[in-house]
N, C-alpha and C positions, 0 to 999 in steps of 0.2 A: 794617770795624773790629769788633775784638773784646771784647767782657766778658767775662772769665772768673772764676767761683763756683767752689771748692773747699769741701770738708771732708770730715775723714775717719770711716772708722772705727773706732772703736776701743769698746772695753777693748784692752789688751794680754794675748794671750792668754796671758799669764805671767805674770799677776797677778790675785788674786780681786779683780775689782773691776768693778762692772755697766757703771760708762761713761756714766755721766748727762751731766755737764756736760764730758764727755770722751771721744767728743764726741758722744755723740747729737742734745745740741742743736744744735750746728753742723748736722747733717744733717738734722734736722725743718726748720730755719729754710730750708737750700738748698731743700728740698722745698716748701715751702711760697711761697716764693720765685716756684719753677719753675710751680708750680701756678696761681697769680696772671700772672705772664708770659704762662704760656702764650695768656691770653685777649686779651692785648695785639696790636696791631699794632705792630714795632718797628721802627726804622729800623735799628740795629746789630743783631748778633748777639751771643746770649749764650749761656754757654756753664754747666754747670756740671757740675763734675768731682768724682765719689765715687769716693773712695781709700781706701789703706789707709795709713795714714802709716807701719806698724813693716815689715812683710814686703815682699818682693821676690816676684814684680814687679810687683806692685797699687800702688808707691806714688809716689806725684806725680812723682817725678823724669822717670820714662819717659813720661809722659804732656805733661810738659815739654819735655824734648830733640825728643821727635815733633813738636809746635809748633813748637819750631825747625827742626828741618830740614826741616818744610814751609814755613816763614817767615813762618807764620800771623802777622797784622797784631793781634797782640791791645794794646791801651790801656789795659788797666785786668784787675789782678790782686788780688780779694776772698779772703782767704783766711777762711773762717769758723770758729773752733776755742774753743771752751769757753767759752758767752755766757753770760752771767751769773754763770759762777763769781766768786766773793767771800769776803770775809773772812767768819767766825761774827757778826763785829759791826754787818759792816754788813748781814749779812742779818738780823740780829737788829733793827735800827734800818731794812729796809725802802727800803734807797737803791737808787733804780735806776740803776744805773753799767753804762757801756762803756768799754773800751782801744781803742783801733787805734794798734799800733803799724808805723813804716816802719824800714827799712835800708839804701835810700839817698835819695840828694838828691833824683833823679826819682820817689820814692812818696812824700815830705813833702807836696806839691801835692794828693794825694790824700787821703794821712789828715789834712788839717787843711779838706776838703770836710767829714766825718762831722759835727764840731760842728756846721759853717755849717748843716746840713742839718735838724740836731737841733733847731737853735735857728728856722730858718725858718720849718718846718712845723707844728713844735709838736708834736713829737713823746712827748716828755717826762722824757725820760734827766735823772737830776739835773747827773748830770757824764761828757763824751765827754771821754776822757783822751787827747791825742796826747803818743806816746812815740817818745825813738829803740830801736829794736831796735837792740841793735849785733851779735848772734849771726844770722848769716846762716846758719839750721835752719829746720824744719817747712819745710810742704808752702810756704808762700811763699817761705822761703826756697829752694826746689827751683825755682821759677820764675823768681828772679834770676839763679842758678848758669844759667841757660840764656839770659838775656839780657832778658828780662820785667823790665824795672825799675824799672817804675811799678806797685811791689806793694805792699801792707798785709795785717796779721795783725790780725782783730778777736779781741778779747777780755775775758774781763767786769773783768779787774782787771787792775793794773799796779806792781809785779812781780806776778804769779799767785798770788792768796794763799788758792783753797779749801784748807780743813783737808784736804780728802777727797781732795784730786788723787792719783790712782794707787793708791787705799786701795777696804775697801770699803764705806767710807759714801758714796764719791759713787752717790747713787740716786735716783730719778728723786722721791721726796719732798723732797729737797732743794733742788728745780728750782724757783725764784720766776717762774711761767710772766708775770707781768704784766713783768717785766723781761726776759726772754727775745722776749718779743712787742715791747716796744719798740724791743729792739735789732734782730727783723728788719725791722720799719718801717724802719729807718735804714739799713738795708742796701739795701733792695728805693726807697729813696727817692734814694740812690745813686747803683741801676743807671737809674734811670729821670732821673736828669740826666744822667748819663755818655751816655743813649740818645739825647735830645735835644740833648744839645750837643757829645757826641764829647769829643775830647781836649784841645778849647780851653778846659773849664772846668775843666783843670789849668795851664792855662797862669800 
């Protein structure tokens, strides 16, 4: 059984904009993630895949379809992409918020683990937002389209409300690292019941 981590990179090279919370953080967070695993003994495997969400052919799709037509046994699809972005106000007021959103029936079991987890451990997220995705895009959306459909898109807000997305204020000063860090807690706390208990605690 498989866990699989994404995120990508980006700025988009067609726009002045450094790519803080889009998605550098995604990819500190997989990294950091990875780092911590690695010292682990696990019973699953985990996987985590750095993409490139805009260009071909670095991006999740192919990395997806490959999965499939290996018929890789994967359980559980994290897609990691712009943690902590948020409104001006609530960063201004200091809220530490997460999204994870699904797009279908079989990832709702999943993104409605994040709160449970949040709230268990103590982690300290003021509010784990589950949302429906109904645009089956981004790199999780790349893993449905291949038949992975026990997938979620974390994300710091819900509709995505930084001022900065795609601009060039998103920069790495505007990255609320203590919310950024909470949300990889939550992730990496996740992977490690998804580890222990497999796919029955989607059930």
């Amino acid at each position: 059984e498989i866990i699989q981590l994404i995120s990508h990179k980006d700025s988009m090279s067609w726009i002045d904009s450094p790519g803080a919370h889009d998605n550098a953080v995604g990819t500190v967070a997989n990294l950091e993630i990875g780092r911590i695993l690695a010292g682990l003994s696990l019973q699953r495997t985990v996987r985590i895949l750095f993409c490139n969400e805009e260009h071909s052919p670095w991006t999740s799709r192919f990395a997806a379809d490959a999965a499939a037509d290996r018929g890789d046994n994967i359980i559980a699809v994290l897609n990691v992409d712009s943690l902590d972005g948020k409104s001006d106000e609530d960063m201004a007021a200091g809220r530490m918020l997460h999204a994870v959103g699904y797009s279908t029936e079989e990832g709702r079991p999943l993104a409605e683990l994040l709160p449970q987890v949040n709230q268990r451990y103590g982690i300290g997220l003021d509010d784990v937002q589950v949302v429906h995705k109904e645009r089956v895009n981004d790199d999780d959306g790349m893993f449905i389209k291949a038949g992975f459909r026990t997938t979620v898109m974390n994300v710091g807000s819900w509709p995505y409300s930084d001022s900065e997305y795609h601009l060039v204020g998103d920069r790495p000063q505007r990255v609320d690292l203590e919310n950024l860090k909470r949300s990889t807690q939550l992730i990496l706390a996740v992977v490690l019941e998804l580890d222990i208990n497999g796919a029955s605690c989607l059930a």
